[in-house]
C-alpha positions in Angstrom: 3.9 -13.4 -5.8 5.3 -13.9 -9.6 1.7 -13.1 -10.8 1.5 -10.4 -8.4 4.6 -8.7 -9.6 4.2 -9.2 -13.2 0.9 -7.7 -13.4 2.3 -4.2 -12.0 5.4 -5.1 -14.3 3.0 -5.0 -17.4 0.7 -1.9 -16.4 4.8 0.1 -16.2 5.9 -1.0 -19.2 3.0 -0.1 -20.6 2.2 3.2 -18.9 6.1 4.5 -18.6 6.4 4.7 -22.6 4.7 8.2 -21.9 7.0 9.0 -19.5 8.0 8.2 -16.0 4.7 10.5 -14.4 2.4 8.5 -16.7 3.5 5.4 -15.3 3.2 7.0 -11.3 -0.6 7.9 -12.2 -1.3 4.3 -13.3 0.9 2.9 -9.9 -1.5 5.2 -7.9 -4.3 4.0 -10.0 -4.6 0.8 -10.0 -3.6 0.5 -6.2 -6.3 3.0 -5.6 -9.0 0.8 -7.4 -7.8 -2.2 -5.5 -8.3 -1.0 -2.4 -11.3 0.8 -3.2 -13.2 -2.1 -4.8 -12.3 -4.1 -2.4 -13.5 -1.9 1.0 -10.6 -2.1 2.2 -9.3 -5.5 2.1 -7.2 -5.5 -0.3 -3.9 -4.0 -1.2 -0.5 -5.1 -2.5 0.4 -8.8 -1.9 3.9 -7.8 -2.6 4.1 -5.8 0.5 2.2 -7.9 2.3 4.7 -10.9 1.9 7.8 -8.8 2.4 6.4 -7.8 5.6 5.8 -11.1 7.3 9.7 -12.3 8.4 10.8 -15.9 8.5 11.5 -17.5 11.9 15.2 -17.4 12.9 17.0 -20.3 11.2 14.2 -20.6 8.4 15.4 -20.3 5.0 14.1 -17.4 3.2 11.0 -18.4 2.0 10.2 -18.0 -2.1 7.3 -15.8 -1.9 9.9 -13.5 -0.4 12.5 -13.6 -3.1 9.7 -13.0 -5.3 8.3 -10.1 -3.8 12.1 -8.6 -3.7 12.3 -9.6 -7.3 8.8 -7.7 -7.8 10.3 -4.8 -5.9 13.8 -4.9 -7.8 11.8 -4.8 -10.8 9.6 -2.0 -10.5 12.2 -0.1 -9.4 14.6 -1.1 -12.3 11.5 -0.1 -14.7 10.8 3.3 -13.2 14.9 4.0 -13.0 15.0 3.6 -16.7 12.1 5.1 -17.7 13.8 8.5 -15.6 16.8 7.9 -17.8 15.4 7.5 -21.0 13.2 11.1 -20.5 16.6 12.6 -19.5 17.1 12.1 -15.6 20.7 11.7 -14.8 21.8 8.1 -15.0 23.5 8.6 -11.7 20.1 10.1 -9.8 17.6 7.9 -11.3 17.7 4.9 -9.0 17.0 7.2 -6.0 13.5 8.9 -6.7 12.8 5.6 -8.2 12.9 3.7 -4.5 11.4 6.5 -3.0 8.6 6.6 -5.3 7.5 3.0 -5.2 8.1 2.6 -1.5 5.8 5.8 -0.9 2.6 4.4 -2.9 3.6 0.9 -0.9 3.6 2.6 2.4 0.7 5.3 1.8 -1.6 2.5 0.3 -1.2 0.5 3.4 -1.8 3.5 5.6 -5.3 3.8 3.3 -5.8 0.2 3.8 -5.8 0.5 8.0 -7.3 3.9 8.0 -10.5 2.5 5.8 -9.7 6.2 4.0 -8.3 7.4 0.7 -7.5 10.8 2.4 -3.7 9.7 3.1 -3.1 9.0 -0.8 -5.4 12.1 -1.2 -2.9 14.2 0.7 0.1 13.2 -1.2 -0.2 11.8 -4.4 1.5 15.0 -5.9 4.8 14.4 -4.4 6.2 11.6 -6.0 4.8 13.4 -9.3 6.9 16.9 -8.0 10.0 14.1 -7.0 9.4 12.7 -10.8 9.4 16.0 -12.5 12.3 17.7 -10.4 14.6 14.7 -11.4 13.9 15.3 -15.0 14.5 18.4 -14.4 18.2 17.8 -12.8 17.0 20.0 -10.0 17.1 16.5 -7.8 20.8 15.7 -6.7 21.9 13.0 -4.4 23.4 13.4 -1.1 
């Protein structure tokens, strides 16, 4: 899970020194190669660990902590990277969850539908959710 995590953490910090939509293309990017290359079978071990749930009275097992760390930290990355092109300190966190928990959940939808099409369709709304924030036309409720 650590390697996991930290290989996404690298491509960010590398990608989101152009700007927070730089760093979206290379999210979408490298879990569109992933599952591509791999037909299918492959997609984010982060989400597939966070989805299996320990038995009642287990202890949270590590790979879990580690794939909320992973989480937490792709998030924190992307927040910042909204706040340092001039989102509103107070907004950023928000778009930031959305965005990485839309590639999570539309790359798993690719992943059972053997099909691109669903990251196809909306691919350009996290970038629209990006740019509106920098913007300030994104406000929380």
């Amino acid at each position: 899970m650590r390697y996991a995590g930290a290989a996404v953490e690298r491509l960010l910090r590398k990608e989101l020194d152009a700007g927070p939509v730089a760093g979206l293309r290379a999210f979408l990017g490298l879990w569109r190669g992933i599952v591509v290359a791999s037909d299918f079978r492959a997609g984010c071990p982060v989400l597939a660990v966070s989805v299996e749930e320990p038995l009642p009275g287990d202890e949270i097992p590590p790979a879990l902590i580690a794939a909320a760390e992973a989480f937490d930290t792709w998030e924190g990355l992307l927040t910042a990277a909204l706040r340092d092109h001039g989102a509103d300190p107070e907004e950023a966190p928000e778009p930031a969850t959305l965005v990485v928990a839309s590639v999570e959940g539309v790359i798993a939808i690719c992943r059972a539908r053997r099909d691109t099409a669903p990251l196809d369709r909306v691919a350009h709304r996290p970038e629209a959710l990006l740019d509106a924030t920098l913007d300030g036309r994104v406000r929380g409720t």
